[in-house]
PDB file of N, H, CA, C and O in Angstrom:
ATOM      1  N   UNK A   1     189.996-143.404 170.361  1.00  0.00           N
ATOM      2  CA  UNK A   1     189.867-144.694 170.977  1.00  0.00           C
ATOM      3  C   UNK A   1     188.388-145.036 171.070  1.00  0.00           C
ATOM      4  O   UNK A   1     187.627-144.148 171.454  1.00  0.00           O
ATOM      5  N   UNK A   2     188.012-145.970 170.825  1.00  0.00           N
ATOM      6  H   UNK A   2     188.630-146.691 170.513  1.00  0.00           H
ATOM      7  CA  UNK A   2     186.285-146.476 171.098  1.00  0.00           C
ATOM      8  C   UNK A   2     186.291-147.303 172.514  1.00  0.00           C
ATOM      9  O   UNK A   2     187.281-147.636 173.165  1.00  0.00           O
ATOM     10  N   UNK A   3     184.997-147.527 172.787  1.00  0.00           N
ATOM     11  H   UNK A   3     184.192-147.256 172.258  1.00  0.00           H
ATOM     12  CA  UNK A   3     184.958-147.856 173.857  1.00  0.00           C
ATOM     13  C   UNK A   3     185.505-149.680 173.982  1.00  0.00           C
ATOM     14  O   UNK A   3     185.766-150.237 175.048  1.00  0.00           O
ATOM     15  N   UNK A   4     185.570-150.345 172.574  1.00  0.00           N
ATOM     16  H   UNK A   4     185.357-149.892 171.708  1.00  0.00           H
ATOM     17  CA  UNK A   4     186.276-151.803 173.293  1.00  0.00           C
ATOM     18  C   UNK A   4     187.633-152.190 173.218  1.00  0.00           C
ATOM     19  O   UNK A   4     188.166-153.291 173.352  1.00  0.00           O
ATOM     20  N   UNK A   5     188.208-150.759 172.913  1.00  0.00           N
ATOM     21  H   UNK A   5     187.775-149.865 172.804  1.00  0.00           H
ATOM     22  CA  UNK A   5     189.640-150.657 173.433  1.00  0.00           C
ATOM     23  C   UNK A   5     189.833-149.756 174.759  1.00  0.00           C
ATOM     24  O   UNK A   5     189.342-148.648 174.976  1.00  0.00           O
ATOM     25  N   UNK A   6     190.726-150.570 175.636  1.00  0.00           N
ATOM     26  H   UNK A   6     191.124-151.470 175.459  1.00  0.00           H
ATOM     27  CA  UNK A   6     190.888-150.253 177.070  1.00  0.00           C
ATOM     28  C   UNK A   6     191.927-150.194 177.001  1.00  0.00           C
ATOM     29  O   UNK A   6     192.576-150.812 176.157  1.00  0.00           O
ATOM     30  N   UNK A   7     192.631-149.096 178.246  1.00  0.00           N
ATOM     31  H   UNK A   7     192.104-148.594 178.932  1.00  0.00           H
ATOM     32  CA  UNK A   7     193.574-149.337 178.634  1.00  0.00           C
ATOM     33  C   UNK A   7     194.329-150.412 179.526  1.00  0.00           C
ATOM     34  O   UNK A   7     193.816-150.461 180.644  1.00  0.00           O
ATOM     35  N   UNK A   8     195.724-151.557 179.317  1.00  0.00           N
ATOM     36  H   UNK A   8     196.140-151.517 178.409  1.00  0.00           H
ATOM     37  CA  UNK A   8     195.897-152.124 179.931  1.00  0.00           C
ATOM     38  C   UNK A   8     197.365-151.855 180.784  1.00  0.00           C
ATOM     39  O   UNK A   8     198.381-152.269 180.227  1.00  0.00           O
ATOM     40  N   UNK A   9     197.484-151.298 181.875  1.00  0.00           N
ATOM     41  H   UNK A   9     196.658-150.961 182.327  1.00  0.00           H
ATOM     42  CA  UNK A   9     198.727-151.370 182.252  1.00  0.00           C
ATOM     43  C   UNK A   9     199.686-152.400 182.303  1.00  0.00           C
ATOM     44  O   UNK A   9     199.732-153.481 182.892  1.00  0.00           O
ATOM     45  N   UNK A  10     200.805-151.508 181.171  1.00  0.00           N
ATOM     46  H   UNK A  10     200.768-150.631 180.693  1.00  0.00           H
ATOM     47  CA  UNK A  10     201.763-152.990 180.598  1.00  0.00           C
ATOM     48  C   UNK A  10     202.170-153.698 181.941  1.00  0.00           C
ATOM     49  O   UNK A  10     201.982-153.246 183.071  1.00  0.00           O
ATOM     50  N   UNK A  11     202.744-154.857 181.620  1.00  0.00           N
ATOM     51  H   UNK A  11     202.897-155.225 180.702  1.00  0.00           H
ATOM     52  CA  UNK A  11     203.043-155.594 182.674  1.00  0.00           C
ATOM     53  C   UNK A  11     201.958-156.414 183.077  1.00  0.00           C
ATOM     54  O   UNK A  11     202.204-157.620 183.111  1.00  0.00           O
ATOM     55  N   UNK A  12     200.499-155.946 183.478  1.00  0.00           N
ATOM     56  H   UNK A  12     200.299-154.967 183.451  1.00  0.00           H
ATOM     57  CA  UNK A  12     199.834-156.682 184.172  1.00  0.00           C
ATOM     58  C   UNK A  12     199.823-158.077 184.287  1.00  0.00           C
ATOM     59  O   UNK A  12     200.120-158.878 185.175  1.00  0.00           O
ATOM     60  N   UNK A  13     199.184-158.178 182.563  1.00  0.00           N
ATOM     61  H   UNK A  13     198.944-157.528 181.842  1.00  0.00           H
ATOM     62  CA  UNK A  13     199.593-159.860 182.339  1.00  0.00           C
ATOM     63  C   UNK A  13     200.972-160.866 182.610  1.00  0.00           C
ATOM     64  O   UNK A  13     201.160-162.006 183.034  1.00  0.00           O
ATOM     65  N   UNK A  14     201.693-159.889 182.172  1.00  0.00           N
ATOM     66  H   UNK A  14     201.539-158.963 181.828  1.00  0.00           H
ATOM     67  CA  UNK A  14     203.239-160.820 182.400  1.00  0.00           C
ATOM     68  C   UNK A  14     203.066-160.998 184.158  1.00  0.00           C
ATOM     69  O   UNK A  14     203.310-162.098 184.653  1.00  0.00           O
ATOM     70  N   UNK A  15     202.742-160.130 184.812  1.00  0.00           N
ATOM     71  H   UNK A  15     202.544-159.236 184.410  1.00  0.00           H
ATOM     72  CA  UNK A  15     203.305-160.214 186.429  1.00  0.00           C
ATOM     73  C   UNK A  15     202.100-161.215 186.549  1.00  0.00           C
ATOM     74  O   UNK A  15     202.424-161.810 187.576  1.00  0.00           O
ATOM     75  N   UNK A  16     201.291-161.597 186.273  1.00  0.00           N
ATOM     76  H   UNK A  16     201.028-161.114 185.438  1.00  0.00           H
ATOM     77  CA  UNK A  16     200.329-162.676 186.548  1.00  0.00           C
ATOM     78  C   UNK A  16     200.800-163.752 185.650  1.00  0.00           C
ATOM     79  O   UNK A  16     200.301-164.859 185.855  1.00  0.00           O
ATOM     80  N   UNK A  17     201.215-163.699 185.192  1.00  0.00           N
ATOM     81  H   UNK A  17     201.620-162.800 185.027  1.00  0.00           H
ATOM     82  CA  UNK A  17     201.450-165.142 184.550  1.00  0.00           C
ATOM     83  C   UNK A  17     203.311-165.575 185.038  1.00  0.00           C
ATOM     84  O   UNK A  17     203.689-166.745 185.100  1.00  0.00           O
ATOM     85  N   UNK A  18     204.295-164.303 185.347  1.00  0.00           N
ATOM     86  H   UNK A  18     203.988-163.353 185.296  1.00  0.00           H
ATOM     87  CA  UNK A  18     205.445-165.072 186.312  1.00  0.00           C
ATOM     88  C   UNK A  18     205.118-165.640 187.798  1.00  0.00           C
ATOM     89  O   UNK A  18     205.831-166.427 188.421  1.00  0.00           O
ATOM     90  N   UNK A  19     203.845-165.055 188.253  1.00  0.00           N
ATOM     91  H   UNK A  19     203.266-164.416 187.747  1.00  0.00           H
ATOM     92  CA  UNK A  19     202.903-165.186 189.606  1.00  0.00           C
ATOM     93  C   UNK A  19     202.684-167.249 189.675  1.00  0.00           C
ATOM     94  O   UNK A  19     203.141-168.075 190.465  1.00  0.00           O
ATOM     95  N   UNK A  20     201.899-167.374 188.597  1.00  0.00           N
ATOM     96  H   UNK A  20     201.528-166.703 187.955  1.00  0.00           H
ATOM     97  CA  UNK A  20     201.416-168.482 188.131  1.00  0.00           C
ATOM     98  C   UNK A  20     202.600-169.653 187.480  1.00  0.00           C
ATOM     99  O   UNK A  20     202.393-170.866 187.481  1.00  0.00           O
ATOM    100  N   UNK A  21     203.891-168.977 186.925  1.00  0.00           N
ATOM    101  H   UNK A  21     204.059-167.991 186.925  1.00  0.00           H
ATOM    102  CA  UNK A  21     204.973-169.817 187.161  1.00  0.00           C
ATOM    103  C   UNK A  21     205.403-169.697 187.951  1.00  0.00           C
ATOM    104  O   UNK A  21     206.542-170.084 187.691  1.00  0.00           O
ATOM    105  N   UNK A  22     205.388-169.359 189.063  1.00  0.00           N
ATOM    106  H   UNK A  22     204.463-169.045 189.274  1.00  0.00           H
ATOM    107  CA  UNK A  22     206.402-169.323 190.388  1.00  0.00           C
ATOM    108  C   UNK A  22     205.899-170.310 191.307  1.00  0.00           C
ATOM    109  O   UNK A  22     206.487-171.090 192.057  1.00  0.00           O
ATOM    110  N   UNK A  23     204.394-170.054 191.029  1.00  0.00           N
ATOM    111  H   UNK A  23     203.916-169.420 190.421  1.00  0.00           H
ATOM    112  CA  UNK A  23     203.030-171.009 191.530  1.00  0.00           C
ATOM    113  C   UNK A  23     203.482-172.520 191.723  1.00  0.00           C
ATOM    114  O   UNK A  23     203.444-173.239 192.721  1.00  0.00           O
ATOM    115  N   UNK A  24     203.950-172.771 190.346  1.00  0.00           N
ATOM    116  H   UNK A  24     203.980-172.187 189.535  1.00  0.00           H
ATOM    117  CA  UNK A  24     203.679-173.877 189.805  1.00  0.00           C
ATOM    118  C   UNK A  24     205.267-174.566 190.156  1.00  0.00           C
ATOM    119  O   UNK A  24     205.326-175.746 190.501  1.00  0.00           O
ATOM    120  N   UNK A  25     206.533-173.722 190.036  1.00  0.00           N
ATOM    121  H   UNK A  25     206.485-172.763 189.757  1.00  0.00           H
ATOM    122  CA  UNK A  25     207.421-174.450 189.958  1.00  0.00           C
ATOM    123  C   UNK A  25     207.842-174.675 191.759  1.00  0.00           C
ATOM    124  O   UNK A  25     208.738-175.461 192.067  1.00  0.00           O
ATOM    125  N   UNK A  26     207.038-173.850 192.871  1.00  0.00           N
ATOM    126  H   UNK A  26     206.310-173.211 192.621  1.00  0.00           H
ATOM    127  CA  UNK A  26     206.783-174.322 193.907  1.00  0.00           C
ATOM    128  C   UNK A  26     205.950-175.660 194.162  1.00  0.00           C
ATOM    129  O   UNK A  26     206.406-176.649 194.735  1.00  0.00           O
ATOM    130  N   UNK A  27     204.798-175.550 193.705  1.00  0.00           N
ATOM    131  H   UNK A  27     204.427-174.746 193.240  1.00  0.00           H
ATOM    132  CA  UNK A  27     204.379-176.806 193.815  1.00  0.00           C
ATOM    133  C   UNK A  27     204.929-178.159 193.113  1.00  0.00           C
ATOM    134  O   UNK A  27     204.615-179.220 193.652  1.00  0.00           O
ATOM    135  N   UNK A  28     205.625-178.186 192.098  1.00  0.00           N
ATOM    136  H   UNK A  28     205.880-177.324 191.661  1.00  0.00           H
ATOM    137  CA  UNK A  28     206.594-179.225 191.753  1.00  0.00           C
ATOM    138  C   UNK A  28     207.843-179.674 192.812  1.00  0.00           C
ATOM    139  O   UNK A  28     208.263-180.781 193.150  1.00  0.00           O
ATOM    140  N   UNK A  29     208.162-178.549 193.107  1.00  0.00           N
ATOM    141  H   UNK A  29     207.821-177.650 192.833  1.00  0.00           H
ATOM    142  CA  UNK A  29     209.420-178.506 194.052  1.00  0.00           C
ATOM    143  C   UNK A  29     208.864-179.412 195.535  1.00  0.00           C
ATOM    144  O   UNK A  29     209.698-180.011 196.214  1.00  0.00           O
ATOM    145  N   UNK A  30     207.688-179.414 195.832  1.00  0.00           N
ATOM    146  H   UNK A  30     207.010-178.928 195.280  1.00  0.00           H
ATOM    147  CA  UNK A  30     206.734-179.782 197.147  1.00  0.00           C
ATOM    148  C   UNK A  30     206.946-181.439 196.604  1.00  0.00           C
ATOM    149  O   UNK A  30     207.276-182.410 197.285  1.00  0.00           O
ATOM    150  N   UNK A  31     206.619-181.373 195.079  1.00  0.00           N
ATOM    151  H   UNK A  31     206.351-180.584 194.526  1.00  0.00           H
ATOM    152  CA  UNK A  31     205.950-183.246 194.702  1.00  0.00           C
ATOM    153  C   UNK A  31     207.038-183.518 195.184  1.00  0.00           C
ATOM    154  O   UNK A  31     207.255-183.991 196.299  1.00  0.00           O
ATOM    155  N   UNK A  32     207.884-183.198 194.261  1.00  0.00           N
ATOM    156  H   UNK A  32     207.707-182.814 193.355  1.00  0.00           H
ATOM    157  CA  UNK A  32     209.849-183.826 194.130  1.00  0.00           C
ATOM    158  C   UNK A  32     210.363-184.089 195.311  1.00  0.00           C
ATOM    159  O   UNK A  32     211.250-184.939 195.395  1.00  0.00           O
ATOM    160  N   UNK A  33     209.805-183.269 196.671  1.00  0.00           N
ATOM    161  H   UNK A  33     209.085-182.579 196.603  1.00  0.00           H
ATOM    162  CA  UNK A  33     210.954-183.293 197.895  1.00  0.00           C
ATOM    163  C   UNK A  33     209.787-182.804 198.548  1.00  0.00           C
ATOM    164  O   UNK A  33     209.565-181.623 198.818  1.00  0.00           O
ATOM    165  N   UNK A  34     208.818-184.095 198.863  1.00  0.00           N
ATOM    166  H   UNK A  34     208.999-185.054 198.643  1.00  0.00           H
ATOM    167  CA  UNK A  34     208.002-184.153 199.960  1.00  0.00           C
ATOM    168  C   UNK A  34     208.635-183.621 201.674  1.00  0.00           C
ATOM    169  O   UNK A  34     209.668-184.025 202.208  1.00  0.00           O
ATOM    170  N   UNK A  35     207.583-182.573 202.266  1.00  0.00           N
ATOM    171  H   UNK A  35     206.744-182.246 201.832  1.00  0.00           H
ATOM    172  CA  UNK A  35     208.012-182.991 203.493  1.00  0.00           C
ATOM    173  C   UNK A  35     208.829-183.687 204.682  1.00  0.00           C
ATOM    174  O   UNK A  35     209.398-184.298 203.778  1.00  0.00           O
ATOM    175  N   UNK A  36     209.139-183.941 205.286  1.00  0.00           N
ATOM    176  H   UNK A  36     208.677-183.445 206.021  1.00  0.00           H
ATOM    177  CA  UNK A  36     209.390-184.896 206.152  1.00  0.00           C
ATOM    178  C   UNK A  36     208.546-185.097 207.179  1.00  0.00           C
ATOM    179  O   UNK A  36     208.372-184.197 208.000  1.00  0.00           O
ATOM    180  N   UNK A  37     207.914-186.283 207.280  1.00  0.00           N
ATOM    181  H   UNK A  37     208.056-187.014 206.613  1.00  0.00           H
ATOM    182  CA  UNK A  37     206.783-186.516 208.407  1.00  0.00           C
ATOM    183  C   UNK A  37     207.554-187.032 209.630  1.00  0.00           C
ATOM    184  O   UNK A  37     208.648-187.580 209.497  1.00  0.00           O
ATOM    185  N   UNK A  38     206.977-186.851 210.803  1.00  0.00           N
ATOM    186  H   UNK A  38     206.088-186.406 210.911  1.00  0.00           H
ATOM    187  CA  UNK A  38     207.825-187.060 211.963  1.00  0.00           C
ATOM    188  C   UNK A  38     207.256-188.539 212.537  1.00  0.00           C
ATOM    189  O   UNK A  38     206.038-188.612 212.380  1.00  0.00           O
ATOM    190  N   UNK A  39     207.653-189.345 212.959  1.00  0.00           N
ATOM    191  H   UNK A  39     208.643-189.286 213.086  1.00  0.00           H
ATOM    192  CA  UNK A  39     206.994-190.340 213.323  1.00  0.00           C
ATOM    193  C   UNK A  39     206.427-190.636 214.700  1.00  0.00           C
ATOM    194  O   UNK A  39     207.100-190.339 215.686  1.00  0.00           O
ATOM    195  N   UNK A  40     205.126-191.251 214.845  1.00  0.00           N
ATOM    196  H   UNK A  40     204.579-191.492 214.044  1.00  0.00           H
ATOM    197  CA  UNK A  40     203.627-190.956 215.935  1.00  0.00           C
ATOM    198  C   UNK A  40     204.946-192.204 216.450  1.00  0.00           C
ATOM    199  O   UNK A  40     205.478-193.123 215.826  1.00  0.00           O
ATOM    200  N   UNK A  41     205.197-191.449 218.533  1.00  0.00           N
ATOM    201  H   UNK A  41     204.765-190.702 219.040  1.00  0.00           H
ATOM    202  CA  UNK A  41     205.783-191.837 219.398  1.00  0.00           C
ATOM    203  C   UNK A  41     205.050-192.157 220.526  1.00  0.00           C
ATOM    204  O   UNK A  41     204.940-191.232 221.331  1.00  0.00           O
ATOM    205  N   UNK A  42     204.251-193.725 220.956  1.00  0.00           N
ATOM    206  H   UNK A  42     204.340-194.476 220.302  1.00  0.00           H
ATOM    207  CA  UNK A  42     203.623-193.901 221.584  1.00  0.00           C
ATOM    208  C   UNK A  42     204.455-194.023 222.955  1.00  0.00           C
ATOM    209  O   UNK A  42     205.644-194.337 223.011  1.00  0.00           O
ATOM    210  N   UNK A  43     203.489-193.672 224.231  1.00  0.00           N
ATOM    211  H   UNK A  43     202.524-193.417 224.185  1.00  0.00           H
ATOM    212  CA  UNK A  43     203.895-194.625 225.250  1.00  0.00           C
ATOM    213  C   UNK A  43     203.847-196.012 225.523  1.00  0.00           C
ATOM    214  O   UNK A  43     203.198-196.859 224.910  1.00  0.00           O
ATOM    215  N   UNK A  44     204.484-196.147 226.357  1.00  0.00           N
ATOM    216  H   UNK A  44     205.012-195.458 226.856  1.00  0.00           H
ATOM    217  CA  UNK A  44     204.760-197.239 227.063  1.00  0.00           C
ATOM    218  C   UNK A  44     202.966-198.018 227.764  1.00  0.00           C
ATOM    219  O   UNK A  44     202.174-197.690 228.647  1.00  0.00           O
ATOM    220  N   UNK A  45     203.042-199.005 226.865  1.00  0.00           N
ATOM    221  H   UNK A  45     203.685-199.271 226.147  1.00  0.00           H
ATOM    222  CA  UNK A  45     201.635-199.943 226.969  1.00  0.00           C
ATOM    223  C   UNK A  45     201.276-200.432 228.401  1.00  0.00           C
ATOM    224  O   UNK A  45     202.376-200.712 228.877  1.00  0.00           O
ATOM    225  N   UNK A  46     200.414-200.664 229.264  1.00  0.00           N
ATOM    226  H   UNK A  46     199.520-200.436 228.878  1.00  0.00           H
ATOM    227  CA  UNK A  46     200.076-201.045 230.182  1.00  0.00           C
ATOM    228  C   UNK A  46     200.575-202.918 230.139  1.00  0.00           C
ATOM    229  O   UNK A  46     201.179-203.316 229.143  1.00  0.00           O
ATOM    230  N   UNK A  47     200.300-203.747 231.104  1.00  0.00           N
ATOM    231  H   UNK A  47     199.809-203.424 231.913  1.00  0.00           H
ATOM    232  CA  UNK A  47     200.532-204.723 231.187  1.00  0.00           C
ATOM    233  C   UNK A  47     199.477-205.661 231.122  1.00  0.00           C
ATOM    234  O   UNK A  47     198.549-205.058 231.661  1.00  0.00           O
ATOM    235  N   UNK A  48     199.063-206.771 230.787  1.00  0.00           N
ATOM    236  H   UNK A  48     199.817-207.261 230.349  1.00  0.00           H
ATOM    237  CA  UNK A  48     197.777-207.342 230.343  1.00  0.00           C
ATOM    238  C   UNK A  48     196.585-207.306 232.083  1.00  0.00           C
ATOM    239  O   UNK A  48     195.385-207.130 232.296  1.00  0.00           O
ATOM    240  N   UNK A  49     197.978-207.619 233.056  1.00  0.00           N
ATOM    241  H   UNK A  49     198.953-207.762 232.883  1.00  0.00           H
ATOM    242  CA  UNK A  49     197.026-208.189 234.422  1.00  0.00           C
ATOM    243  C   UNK A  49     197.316-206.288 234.638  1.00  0.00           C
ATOM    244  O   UNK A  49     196.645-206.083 235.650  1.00  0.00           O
ATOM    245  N   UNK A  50     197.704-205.410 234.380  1.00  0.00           N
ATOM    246  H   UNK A  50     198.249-205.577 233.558  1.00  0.00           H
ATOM    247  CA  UNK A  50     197.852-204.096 235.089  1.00  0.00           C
ATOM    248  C   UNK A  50     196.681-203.773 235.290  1.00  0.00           C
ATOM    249  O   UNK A  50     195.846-204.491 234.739  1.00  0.00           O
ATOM    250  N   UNK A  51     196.162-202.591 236.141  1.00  0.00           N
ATOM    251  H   UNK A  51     196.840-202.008 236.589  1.00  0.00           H
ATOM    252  CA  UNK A  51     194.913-201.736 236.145  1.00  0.00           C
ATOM    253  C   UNK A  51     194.690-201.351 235.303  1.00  0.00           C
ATOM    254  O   UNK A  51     195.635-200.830 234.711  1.00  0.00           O
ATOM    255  N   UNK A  52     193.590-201.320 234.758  1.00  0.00           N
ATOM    256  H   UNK A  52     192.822-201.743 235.239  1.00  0.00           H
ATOM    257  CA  UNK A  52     193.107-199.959 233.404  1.00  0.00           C
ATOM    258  C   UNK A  52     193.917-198.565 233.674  1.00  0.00           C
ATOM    259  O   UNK A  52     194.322-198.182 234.771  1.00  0.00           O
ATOM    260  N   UNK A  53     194.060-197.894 232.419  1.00  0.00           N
ATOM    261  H   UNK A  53     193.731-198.205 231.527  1.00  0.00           H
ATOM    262  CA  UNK A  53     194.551-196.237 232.836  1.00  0.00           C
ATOM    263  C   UNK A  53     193.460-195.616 233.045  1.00  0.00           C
ATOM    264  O   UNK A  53     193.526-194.499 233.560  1.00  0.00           O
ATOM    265  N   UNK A  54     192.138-196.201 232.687  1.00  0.00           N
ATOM    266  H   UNK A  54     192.084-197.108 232.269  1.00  0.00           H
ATOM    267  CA  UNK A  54     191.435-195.293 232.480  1.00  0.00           C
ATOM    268  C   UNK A  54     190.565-194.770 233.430  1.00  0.00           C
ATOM    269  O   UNK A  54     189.882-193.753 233.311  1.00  0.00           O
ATOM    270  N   UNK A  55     190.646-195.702 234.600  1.00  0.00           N
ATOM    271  H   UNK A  55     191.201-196.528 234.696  1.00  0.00           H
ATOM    272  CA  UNK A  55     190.414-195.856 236.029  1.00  0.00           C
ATOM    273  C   UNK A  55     189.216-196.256 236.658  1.00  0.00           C
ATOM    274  O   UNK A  55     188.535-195.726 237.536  1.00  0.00           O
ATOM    275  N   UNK A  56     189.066-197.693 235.783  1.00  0.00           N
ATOM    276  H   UNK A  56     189.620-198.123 235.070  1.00  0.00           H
ATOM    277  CA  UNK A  56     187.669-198.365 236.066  1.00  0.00           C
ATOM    278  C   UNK A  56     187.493-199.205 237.269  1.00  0.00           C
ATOM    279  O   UNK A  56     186.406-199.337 237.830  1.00  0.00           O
ATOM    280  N   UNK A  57     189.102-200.029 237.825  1.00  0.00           N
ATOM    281  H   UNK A  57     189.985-199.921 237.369  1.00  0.00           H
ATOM    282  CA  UNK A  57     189.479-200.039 238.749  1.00  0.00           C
ATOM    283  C   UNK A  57     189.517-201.725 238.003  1.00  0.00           C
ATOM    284  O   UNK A  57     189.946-202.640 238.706  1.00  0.00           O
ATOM    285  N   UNK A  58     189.054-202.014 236.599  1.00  0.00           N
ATOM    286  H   UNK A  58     188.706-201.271 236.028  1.00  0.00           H
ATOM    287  CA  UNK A  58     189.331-203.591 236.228  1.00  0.00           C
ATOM    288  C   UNK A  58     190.697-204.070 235.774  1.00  0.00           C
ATOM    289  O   UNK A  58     191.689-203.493 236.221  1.00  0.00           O
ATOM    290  N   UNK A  59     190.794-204.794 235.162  1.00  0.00           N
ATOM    291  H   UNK A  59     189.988-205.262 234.798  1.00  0.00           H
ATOM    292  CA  UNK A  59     192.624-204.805 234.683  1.00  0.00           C
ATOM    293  C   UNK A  59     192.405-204.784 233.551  1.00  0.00           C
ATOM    294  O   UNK A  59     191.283-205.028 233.107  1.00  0.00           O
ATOM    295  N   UNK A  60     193.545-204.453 232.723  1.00  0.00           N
ATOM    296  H   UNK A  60     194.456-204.255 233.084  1.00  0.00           H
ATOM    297  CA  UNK A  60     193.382-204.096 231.579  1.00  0.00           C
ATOM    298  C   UNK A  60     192.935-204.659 230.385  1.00  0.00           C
ATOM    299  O   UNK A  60     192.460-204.162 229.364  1.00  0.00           O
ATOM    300  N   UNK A  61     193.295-206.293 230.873  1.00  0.00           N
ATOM    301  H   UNK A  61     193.681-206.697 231.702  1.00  0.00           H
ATOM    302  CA  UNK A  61     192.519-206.984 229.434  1.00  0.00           C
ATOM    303  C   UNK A  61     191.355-207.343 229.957  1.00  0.00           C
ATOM    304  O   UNK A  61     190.972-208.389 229.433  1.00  0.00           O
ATOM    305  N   UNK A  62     190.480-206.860 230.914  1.00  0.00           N
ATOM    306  H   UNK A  62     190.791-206.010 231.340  1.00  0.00           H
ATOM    307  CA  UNK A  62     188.970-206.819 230.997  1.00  0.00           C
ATOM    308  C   UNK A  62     188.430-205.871 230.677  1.00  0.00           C
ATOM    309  O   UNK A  62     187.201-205.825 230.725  1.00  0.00           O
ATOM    310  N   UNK A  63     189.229-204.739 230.217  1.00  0.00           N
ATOM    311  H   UNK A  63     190.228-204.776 230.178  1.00  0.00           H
ATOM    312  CA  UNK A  63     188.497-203.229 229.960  1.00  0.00           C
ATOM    313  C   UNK A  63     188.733-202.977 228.337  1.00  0.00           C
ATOM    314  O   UNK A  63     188.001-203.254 227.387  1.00  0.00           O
ATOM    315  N   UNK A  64     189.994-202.366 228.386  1.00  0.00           N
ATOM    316  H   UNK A  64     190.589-202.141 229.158  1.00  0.00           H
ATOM    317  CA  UNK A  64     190.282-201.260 227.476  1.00  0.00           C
ATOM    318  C   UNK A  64     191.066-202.209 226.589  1.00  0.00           C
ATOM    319  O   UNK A  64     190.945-201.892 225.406  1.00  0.00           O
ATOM    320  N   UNK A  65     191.892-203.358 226.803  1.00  0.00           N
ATOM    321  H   UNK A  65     191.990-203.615 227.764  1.00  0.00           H
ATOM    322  CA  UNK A  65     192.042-204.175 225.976  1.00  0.00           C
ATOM    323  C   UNK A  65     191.002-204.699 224.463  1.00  0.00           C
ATOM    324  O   UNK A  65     191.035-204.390 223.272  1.00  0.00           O
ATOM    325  N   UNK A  66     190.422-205.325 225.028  1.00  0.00           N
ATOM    326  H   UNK A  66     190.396-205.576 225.996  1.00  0.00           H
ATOM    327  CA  UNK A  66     189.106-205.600 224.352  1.00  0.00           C
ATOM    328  C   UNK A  66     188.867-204.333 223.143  1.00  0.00           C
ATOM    329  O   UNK A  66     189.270-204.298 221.981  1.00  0.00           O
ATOM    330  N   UNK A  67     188.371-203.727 223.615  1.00  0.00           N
ATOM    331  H   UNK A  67     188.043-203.755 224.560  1.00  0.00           H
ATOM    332  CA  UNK A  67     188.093-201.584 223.050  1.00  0.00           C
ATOM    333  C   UNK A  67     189.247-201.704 221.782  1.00  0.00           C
ATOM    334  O   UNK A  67     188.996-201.492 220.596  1.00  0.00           O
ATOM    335  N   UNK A  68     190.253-202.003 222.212  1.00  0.00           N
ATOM    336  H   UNK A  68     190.456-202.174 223.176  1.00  0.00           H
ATOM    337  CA  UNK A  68     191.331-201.981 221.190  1.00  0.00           C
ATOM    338  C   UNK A  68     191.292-203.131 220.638  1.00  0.00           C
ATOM    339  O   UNK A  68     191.802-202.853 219.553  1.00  0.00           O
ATOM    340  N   UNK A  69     191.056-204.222 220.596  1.00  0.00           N
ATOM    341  H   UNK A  69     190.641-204.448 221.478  1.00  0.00           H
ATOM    342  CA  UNK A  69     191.065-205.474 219.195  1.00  0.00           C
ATOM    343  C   UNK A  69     189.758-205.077 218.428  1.00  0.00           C
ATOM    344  O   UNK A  69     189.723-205.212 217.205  1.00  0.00           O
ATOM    345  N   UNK A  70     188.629-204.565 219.155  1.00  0.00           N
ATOM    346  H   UNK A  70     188.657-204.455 220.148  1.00  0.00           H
ATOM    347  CA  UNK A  70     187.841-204.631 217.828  1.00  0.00           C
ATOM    348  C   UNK A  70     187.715-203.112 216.812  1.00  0.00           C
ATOM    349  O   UNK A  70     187.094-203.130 215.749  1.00  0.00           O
TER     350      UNK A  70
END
């Protein structure tokens, strides 16, 4: 044997390359059948004349109203 022949333990390549299809037909499987996202469940909004929540002691469309349109 010379030195730019090596030994390769059979298999190696194949188990890296079924590695790399398994890879792959997971990540297809992800495109095809996205997740399910859960949907953002707000509370219950203050009232325009209510107090601020935030406890400025103004009402709300003098405070934090405003903050939120722009």
């Amino acid at each position: 044997m010379t030195t730019e022949q090596r030994f390769v333990p059979p298999g190696s390549f194949l188990n890296k390359m079924k590695g790399l299809v398994e890879q792959k037909k997971q990540e297809q499987a992800v495109r095809e059948n996205p997740p399910k996202q859960m949907p953002i469940v707000l509370g219950p909004r203050p009232g325009r004349n209510e107090p601020c929540p935030c406890g400025s002691g103004k009402k709300y469309k003098k405070c934090c109203l405003a903050k939120q349109a722009a």
